[in-house]
SEKOLFI-485259 format. One record per atom (N, C-alpha, C): x, y, z. Coordinates in steps of 0.02 Angstrom, whole numbers, plus 50000, padded with zeros to 5 digits. Layout:
BEGIN
XYZ;...
//
This chain:
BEGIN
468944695250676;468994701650713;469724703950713;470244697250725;470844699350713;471164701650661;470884701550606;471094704450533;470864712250517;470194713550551;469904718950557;470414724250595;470734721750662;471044727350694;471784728350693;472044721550642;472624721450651;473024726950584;472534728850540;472654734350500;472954739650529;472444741150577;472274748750603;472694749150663;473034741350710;473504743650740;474284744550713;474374740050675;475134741350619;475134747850601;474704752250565;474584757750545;474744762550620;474444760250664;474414764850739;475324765750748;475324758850761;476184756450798;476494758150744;476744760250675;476894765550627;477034770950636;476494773850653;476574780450653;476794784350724;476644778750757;476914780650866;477764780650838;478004773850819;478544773050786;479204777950766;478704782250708;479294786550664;479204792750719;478574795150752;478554800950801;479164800550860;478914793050893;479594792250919;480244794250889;480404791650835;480974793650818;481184799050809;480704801650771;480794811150764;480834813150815;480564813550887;480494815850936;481384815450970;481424808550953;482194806550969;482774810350918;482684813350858;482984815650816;483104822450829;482564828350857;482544835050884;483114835550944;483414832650968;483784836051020;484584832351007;484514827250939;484894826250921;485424830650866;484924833650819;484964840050792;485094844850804;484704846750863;485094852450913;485724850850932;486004844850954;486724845450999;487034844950940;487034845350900;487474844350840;487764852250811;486954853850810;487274861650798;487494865250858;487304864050937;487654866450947;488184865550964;488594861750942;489264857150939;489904859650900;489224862650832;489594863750788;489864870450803;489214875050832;489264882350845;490124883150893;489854878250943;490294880051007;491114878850972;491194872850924;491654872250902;491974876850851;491554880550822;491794885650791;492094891550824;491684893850877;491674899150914;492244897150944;492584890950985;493244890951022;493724889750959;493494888750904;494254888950844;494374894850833;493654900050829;493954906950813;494294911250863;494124908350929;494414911950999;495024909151013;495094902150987;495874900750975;496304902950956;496164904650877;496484906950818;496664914150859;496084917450891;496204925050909;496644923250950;496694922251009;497114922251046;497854921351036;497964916550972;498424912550971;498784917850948;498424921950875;498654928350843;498934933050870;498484934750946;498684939150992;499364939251035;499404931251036;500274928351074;500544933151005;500654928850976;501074927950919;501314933650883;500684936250873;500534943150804;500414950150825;500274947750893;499824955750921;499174958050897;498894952250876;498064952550831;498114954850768;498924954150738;498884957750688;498574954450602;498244947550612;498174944450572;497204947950590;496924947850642;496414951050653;496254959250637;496804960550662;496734968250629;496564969250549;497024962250509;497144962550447;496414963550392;496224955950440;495344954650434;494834962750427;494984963750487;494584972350486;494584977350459;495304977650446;495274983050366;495194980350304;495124972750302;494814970250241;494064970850243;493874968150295;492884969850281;492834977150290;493254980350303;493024988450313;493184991050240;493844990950208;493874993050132;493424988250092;493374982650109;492704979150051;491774981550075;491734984350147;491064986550147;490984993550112;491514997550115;491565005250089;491355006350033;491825003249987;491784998349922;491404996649876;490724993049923;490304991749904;489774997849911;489935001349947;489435004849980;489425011249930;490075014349909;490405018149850;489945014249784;490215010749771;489785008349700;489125007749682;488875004049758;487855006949763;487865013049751;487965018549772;487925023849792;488005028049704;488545026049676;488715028349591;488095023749549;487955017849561;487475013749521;486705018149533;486575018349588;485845020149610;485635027349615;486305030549622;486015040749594;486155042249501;486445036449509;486595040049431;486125035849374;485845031749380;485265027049372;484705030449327;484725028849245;484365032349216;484735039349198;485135041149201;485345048649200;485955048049139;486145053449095;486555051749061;487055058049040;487575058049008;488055064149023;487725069748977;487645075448995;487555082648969;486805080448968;486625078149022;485685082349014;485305086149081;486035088249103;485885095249156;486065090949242;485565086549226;485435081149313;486025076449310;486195074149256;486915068949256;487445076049324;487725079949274;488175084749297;487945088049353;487305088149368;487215091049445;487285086449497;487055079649488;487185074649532;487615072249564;488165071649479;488855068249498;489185069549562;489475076349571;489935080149607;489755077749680;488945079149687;488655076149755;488915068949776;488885062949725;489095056149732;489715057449746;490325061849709;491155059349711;490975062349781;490685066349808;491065070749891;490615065149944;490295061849922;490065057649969;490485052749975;490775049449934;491035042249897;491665044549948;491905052949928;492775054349937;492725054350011;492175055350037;492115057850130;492145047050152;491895043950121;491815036750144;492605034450140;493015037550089;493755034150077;494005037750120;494065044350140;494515046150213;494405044550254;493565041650294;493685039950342;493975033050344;493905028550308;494115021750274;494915022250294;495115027450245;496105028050272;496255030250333;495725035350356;495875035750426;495955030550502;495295026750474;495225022750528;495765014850505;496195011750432;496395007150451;497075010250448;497305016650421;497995019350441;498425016450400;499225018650418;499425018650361;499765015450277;499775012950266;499755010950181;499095013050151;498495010950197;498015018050154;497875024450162;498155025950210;498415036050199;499045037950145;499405031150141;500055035950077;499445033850048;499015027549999;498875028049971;498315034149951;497985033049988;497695042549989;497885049049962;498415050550012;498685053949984;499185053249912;499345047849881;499555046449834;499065048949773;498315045249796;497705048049737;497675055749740;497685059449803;497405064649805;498085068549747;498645068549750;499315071449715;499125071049631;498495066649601;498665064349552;497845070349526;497915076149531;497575080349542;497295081649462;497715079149420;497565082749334;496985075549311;496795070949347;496335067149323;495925064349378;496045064949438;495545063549495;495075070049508;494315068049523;494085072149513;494035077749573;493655082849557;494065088049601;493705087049696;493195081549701;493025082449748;493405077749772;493685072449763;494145067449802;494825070649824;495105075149777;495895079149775;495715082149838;494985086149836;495005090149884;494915086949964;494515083249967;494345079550034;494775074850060;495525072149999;495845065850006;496575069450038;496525077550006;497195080750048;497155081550114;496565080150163;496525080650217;497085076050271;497315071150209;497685064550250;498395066550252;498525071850225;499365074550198;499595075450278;499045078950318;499545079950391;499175073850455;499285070150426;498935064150465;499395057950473;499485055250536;499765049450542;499395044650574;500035039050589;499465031750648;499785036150726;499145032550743;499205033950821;499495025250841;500185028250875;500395022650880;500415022350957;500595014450969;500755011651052;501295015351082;501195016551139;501735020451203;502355011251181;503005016151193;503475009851194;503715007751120;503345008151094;503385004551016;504115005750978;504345012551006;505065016250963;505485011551011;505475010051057;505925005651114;505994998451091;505574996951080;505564989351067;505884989351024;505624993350963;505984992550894;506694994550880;507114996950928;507864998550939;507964993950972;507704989851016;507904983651063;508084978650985;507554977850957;507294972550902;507784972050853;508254978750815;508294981350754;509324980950799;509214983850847;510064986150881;510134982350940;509584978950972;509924976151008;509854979751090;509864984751096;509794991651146;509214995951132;508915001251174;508595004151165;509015009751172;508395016351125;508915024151115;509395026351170;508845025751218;509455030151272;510315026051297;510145019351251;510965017851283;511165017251222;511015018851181;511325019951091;511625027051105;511165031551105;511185038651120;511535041251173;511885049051180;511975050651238;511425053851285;510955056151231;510295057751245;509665055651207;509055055251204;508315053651166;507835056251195;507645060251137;506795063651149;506175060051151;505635055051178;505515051451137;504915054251123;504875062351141;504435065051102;504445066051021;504085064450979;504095064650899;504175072650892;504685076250845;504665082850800;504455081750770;504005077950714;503815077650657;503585069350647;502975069050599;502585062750601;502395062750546;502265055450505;501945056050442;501655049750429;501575048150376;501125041150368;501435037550372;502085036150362;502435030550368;503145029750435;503285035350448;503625034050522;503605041550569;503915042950607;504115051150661;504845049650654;504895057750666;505645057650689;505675061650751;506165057950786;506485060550862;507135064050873;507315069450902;507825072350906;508405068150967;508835067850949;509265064150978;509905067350974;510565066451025;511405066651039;511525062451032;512185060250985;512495055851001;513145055251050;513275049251049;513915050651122;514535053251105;514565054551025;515205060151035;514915066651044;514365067451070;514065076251066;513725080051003;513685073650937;513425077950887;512485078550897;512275082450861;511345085550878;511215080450821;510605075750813;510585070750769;509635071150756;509505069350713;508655067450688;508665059650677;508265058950707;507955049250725;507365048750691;507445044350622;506695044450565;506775037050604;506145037850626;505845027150648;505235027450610;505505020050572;504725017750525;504365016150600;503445015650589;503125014050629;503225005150623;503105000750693;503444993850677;503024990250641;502534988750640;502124984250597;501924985850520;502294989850503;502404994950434;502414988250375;502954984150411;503134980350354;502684974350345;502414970850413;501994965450404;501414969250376;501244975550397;500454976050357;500494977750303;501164979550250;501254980550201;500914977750123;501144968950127;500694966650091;500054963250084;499834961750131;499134960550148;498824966550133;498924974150155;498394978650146;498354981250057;499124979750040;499114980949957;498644978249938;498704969149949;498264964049900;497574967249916;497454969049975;496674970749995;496564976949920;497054980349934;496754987949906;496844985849803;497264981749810;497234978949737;496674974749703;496584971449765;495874966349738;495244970949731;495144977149785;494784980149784;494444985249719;495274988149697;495084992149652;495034988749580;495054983649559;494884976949527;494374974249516;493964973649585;493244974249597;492934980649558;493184985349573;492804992449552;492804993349479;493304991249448;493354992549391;492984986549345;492884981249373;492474976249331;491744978249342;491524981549403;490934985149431;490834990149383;491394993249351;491064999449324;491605001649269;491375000549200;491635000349141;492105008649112;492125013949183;492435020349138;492875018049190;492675016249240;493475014949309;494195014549274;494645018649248;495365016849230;495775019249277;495855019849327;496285023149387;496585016249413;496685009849388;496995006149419;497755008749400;497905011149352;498905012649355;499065017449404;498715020949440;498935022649494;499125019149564;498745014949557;498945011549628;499605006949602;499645002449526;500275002149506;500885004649525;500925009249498;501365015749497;501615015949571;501025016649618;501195019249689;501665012249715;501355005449727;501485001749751;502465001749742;502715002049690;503235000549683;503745006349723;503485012549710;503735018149756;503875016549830;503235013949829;503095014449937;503635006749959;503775004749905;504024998249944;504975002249947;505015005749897;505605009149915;505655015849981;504895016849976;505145022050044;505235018050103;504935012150103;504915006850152;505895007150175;506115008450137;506685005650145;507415012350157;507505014150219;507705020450257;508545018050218;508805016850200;509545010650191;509435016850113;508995014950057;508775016850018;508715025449994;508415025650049;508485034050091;508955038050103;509295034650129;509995037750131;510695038250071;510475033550036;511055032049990;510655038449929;509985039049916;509655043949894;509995052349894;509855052649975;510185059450001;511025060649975;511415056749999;512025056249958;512125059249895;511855054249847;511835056049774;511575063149776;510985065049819;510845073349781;511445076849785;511815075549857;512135080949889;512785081549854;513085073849816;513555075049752;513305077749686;512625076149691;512415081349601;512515088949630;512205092049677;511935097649680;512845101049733;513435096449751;513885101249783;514235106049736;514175108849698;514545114149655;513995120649695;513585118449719;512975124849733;513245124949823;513595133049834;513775133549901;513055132949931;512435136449902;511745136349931;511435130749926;511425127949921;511225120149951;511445116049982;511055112350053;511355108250089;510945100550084;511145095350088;510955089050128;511135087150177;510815085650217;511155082150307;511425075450280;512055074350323;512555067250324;512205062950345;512105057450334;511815050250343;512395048950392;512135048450447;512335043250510;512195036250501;512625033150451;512635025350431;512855020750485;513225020250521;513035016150591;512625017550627;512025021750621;511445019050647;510805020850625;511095019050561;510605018150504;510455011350496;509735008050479;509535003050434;509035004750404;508534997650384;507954997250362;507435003250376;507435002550436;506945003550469;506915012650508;507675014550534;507865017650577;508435022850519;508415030050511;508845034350492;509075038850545;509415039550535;510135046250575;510315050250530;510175055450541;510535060850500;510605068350546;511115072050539;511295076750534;510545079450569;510535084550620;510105087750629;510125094350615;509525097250584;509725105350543;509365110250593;509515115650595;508925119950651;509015125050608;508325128450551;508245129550507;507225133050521;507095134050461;506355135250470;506095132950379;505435130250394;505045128850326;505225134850256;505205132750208;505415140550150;504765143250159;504195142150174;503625142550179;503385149850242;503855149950297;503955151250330;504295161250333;503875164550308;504125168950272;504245174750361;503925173550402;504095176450480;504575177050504;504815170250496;505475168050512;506075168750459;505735167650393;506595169250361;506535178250351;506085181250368;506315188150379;506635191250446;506425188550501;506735187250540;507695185950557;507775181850504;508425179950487;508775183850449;508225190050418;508605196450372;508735191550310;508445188450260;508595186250239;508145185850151;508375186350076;508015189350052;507805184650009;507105186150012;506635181149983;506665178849908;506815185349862;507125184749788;507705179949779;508305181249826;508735175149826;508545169249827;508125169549888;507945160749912;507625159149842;507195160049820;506805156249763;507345158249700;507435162249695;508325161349620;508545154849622;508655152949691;509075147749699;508775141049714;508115141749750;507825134949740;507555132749669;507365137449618;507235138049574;507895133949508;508395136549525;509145134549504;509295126849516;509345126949603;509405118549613;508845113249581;508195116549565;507795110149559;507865108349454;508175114549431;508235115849378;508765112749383;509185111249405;509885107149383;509745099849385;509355098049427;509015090349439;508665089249379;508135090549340;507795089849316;508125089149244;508645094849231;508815096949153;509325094249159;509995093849189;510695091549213;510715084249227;510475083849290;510565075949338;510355069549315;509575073349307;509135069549293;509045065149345;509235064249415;509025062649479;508645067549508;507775067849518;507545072449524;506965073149591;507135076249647;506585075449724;505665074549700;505445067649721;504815069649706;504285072949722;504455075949790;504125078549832;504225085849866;504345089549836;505105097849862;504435100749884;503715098649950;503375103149962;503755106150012;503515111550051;503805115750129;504135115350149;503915108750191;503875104550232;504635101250252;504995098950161;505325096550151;506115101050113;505785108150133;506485112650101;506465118650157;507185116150190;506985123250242;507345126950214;507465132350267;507985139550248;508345140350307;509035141750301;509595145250374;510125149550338;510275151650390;511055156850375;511595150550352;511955153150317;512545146550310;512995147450372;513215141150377;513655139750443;514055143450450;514685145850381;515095145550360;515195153850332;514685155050338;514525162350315;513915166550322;513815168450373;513285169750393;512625175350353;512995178150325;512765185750259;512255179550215;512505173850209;512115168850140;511685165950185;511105163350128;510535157850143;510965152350116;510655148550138;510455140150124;509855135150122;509905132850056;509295129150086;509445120550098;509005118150143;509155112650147;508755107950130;508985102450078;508365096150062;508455091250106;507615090750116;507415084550163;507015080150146;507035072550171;506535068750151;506635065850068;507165060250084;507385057650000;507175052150000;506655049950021;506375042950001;506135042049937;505875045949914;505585047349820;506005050349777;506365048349724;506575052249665;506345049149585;506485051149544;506375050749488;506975049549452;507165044849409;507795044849361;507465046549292;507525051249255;507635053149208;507905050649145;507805048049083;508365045949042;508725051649011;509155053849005;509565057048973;509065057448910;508785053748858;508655056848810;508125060748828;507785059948890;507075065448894;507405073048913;507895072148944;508345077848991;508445081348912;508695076948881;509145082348823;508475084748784;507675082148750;507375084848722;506855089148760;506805089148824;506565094848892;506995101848854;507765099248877;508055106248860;507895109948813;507965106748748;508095110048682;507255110848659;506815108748683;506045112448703;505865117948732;506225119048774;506405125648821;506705128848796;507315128848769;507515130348702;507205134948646;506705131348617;506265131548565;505955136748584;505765137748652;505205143048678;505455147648671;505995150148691;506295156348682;506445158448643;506695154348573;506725156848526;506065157648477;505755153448509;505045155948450;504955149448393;505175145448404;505585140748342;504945136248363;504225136448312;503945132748325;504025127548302;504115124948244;504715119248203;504655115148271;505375115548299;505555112548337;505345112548404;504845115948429;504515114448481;503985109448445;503705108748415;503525101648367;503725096248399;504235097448363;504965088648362;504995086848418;505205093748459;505495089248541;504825087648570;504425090348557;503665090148588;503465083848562;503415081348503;503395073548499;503875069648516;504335070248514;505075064348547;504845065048627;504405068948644;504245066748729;503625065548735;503355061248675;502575060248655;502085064248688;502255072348674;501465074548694;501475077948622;500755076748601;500455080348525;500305085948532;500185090948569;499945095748577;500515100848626;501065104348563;501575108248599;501535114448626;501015117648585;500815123948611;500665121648657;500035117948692;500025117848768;500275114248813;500795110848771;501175107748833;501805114748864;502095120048789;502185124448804;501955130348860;501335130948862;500755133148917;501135132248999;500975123749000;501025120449041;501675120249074;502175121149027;502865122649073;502935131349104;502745134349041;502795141649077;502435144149123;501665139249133;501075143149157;500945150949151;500875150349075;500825159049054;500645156749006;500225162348952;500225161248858;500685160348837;500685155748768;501305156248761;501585162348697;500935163448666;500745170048639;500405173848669;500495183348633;500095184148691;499575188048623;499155188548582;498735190248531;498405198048543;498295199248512;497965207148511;498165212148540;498895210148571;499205215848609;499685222948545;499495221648511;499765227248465;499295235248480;498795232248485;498195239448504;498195238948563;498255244748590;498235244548646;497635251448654;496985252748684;496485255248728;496485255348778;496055261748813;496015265948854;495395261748902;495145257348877;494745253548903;494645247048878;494365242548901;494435235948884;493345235348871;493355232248834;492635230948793;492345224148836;491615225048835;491495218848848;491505213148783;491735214248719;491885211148659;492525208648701;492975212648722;493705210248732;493835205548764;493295206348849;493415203948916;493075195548894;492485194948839;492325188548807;492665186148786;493025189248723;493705184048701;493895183148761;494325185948797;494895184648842;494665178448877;494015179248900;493765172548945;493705166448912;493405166848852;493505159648825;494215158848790;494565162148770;495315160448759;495325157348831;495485159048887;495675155948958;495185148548957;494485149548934;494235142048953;494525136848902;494565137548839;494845135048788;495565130748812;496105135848839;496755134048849;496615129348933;496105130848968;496185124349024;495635120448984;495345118948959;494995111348932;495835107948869;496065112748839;496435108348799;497085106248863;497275111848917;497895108448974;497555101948980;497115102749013;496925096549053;496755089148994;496555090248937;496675084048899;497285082548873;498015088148872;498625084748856;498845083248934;498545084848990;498985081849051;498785076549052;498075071849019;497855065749048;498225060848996;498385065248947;498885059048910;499635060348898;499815063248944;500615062648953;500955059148996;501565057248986;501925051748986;501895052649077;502055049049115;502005049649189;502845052049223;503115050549176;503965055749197;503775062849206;503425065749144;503355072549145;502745074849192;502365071249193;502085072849257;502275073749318;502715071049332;503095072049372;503505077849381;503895080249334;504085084649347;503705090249335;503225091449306;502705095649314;502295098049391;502565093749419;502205091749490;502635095649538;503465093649527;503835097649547;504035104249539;504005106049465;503875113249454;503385116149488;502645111949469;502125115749482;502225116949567;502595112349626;502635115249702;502975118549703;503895119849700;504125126049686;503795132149667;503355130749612;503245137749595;502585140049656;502365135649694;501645138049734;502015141749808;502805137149802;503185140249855;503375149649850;503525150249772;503765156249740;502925163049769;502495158249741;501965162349738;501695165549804;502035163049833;501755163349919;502245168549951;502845169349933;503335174949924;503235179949886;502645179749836;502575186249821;502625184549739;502935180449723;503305177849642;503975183349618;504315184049677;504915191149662;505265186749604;505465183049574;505835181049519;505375176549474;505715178849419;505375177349357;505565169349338;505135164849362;505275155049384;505505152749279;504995155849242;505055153749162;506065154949139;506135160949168;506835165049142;507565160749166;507305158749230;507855155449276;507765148249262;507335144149239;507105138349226;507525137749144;507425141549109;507625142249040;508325142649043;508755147449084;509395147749098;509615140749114;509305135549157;509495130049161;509505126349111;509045126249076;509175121949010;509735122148970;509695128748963;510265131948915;510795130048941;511045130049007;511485127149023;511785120849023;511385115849020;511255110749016;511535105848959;511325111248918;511585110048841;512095111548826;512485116248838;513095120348843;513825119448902;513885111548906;514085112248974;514925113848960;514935113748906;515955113248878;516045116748837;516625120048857;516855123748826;517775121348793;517835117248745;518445114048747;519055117548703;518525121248661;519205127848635;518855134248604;519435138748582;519085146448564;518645146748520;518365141448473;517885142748409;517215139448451;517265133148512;516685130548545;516435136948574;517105140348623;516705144348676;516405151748646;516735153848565;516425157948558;515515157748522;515645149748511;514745149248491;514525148248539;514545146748587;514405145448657;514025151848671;514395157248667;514605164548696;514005166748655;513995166948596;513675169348547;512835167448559;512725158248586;512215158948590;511735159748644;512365158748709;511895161848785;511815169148749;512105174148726;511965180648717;511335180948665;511185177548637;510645179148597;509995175748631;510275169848669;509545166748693;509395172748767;510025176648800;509695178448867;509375185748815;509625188148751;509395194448728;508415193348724;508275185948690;507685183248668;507195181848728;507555182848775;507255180148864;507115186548885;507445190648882;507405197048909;506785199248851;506685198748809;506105199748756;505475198748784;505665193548774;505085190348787;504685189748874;505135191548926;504835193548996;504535199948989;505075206448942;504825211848921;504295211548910;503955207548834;503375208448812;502875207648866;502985200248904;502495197748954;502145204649018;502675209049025;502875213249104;502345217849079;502505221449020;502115227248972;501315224148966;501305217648955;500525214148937;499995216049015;500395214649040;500265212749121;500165219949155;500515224449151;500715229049182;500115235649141;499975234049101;499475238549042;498725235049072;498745228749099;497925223849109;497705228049192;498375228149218;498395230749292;497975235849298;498505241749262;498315248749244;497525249149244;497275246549173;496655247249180;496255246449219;496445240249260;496155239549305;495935244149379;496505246749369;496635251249433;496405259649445;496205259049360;495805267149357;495175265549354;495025258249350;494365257849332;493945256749257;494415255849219;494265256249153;494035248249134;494265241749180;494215236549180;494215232049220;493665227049230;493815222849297;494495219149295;494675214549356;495295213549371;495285205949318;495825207649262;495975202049225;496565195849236;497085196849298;497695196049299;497485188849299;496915184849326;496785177149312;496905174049216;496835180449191;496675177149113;497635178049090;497975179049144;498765180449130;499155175549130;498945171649172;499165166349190;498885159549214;499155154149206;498845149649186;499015143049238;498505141749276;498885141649368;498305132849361;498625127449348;498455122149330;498555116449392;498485115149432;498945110849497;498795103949474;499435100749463;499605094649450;499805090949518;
//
């Protein structure tokens, strides 16, 4: 009997056995995880806290604009993968779609720069500037960040003069505003006295500028890295290149100032131009002093009439100074918007303007050999010398001179069929005319995407000057006075009577060939008007000119 049951109880006491144990194993399992949980949860409330002594959460903050630019990111690339899915270029739905994806994609990256602030608002605004190859819905939605800054902490300008000097403003100062005049992505400036009585401008970087500096790069570098292995046409990584090396110099106010200097020795032969003095004892890194100007934007056309003051001059001459930088110096402002060029009576003479440059954290150096084949390209134009608008046009590797020609004058650079002139304009005529105009922006825009990034640049700067001119009305002719600089440029010595009479000989023939040639342009223009104005033709003056924003 005992063999019979002693099966069936081993088997019993077995299986009571391992239940037991399992039973004993369930709450063993549990305290483990939650052991593990709780221990995680007080390392990460550690770590926070500890960050918070230490950092001001700024290693947490860091975290948050990393999962926030990597969810965007991702969210951008679904968004290009899954509408454009099946669809392919030129079959009507590709090209209707697209535009919808970039303004969705471009509305996810502003609020993205908005909400982690700034290194991705310059960067923003860095993409949005790069207008001849970003597409047009990002340029447009990404300029929104141009008048945008961080909202920073009450106190923050205090600490950081405690931190940087030792004192805060008001015992540096004889006086401090610590209301901001002016704000941007990377610091404000405050109006301030100093204690001998002079009126002073206070540029303060915002303080955590520099710690979030490279952490948010690597973020935005790894990111756009990601995108481009994600998606095989992505080539926009040399922009953020490009930028990075810039911003680490605006980073640096020391930099800034020694900047301003140098213009104000290229450009002092010009009574009409000013730079404010760098207040170098209480200048650093971080903190600029300069000269305070009480002035108004060039932009500002209320006020400089106001001042009796004449608008044809002002642009002659901003036109002149930026032309001496560019063709002459070859130290050149990268940025000459509004904002950054005011207008006043001179101190010294009240009958004259002045203008004043502001904001030298960006320039451009130039090599002398691009300066000298710029000129003698400009040069070339006026005389007609296609030859050598060729040559210099390849020695500054762009293949295509006629429209890089275009592109500096923003005008034809011929003007065709103007020998006949009619009493009316044909719809045969008004067709050419339009596809001549579409023709000349599809070929601009493929020599701007492959030109060298110097000349883009200065294209950039021409092209704001001249939006400044246009807003005045365009009273001076920007091609004529731009050309005069060159010429000058080239011509700077005169060392005896056989130099200065070829000298003589050839400003007189190049301003005779300038005057020609504005002639021809005025008559082209002035005949398109006409018609227009009796009615003989709709309004053509768009097919006149050739208005490209770089």
């Amino acid at each position: 009997m005992a063999k019979r049951f002693w099966p069936i109880f081993n088997v019993t006491s077995r299986r009571c056995f391992r239940s037991s144990r399992a039973t004993q194993s369930v709450p063993r399992k549990r305290s483990i995880t939650r052991g593990l949980t709780f221990g995680l949860t007080g390392s990460i409330a550690g770590a926070v806290t500890y960050d918070g002594l230490a950092n001001g959460f700024e290693n947490v903050q860091g975290a948050q604009r990393f999962l926030r630019s990597f969810a965007i990111g991702l969210s951008i690339s679904f968004d290009y993968a899954w509408s454009l899915k099946g669809l392919r270029e030129g079959d009507g739905l590709y090209e209707a779609v697209l535009p919808k994806v970039h303004l969705r994609s471009a509305k996810k990256l502003l609020d993205g720069c908005l909400a982690n602030g700034g290194l991705y608002i310059k960067i923003g605004q860095g993409v949005a500037a790069v207008n001849h190859i970003i597409p047009k819905e990002y340029v447009d939605t990404l300029r929104q960040l141009e008048d945008r800054c961080l909202t920073r902490q009450p106190g923050e300008v205090r600490s950081l003069f405690v931190e940087d000097f030792g004192l805060p403003p008001e015992e540096i100062f004889a006086s401090f505003q610590y209301e901001a005049i002016a704000a941007a992505s990377l610091a404000q400036v405050f109006r301030a006295v100093t204690k001998s009585g002079e009126q002073v401008a206070v540029k303060v970087q915002y303080a955590d500028l520099r710690k979030r500096f490279d952490g948010d790069l690597r973020t935005i570098i790894f990111l756009q890295r990601l995108v481009a292995l994600l998606h095989k046409n992505y080539n926009f990584g040399w922009i953020i290149d490009d930028l990075q090396g810039t911003l680490r110099e605006e980073l640096d106010f020391v930099h800034e100032g020694k900047n301003a200097e140098r213009c104000a020795k290229d450009l002092e032969r010009f009574d009409y131009v000013y730079v404010p003095k760098v207040l170098w004892n209480l200048t650093n890194e971080r903190i600029l002093t300069t000269e305070f100007i009480d002035g108004c934007k060039v932009s500002d056309r209320a006020s400089i009439e106001e001042m009796q003051l004449d608008l044809s001059e002002i642009d002659k001459q901003l036109f002149t100074a930026f032309g001496q930088q560019i063709f002459s110096t070859g130290f050149v402002h990268a940025d000459p918007h509004p904002g950054n060029v005011f207008v006043r009576k001179d101190p010294s003479n009240k009958k004259r303007m002045q203008l004043v440059l502001l904001d030298h954290g960006l320039y451009e150096q130039l090599a002398p050999g691009v300066r000298e084949n710029l000129c003698r390209f400009w040069e070339a134009i006026v005389l007609r010398d296609h030859d050598a608008m060729q040559h210099y046009s390849n020695a500054l590797n762009v293949a295509d001179y006629r429209t890089f020609a275009e592109i500096l004058l923003q005008r034809p650079l011929e003007l065709h069929g103007t020998g006949k002139f009619s009493t009316r304009l044909t719809e045969q005529d008004l067709s050419y005319m339009a596809k001549q105009a579409k023709e000349h922006f599809d070929r601009i825009m493929g020599t701007l995407k492959s030109m060298p990034r110097n000349l883009i640049l200065i294209l950039r700067n021409l092209n704001t000057i001249r939006s400044i001119a246009r807003d005045h009305g365009d009273p001076v002719d920007r091609p004529r006075v731009l050309a005069r600089c060159a010429l000058a440029a080239l011509c700077p010595s005169r060392r005896n009577v056989r130099n200065f009479l070829w000298i003589t000989f050839r400003k007189l023939r190049f301003e005779f060939l300038l005057w020609r040639q504005s002639f021809h342009y005025w008559i082209v223009s002035y005949y398109l008007r006409l018609l227009t104005r009796v009615g003989r033709s709709p309004d053509t003056s768009h097919l006149m000119n050739i208005n490209i924003e770089v």
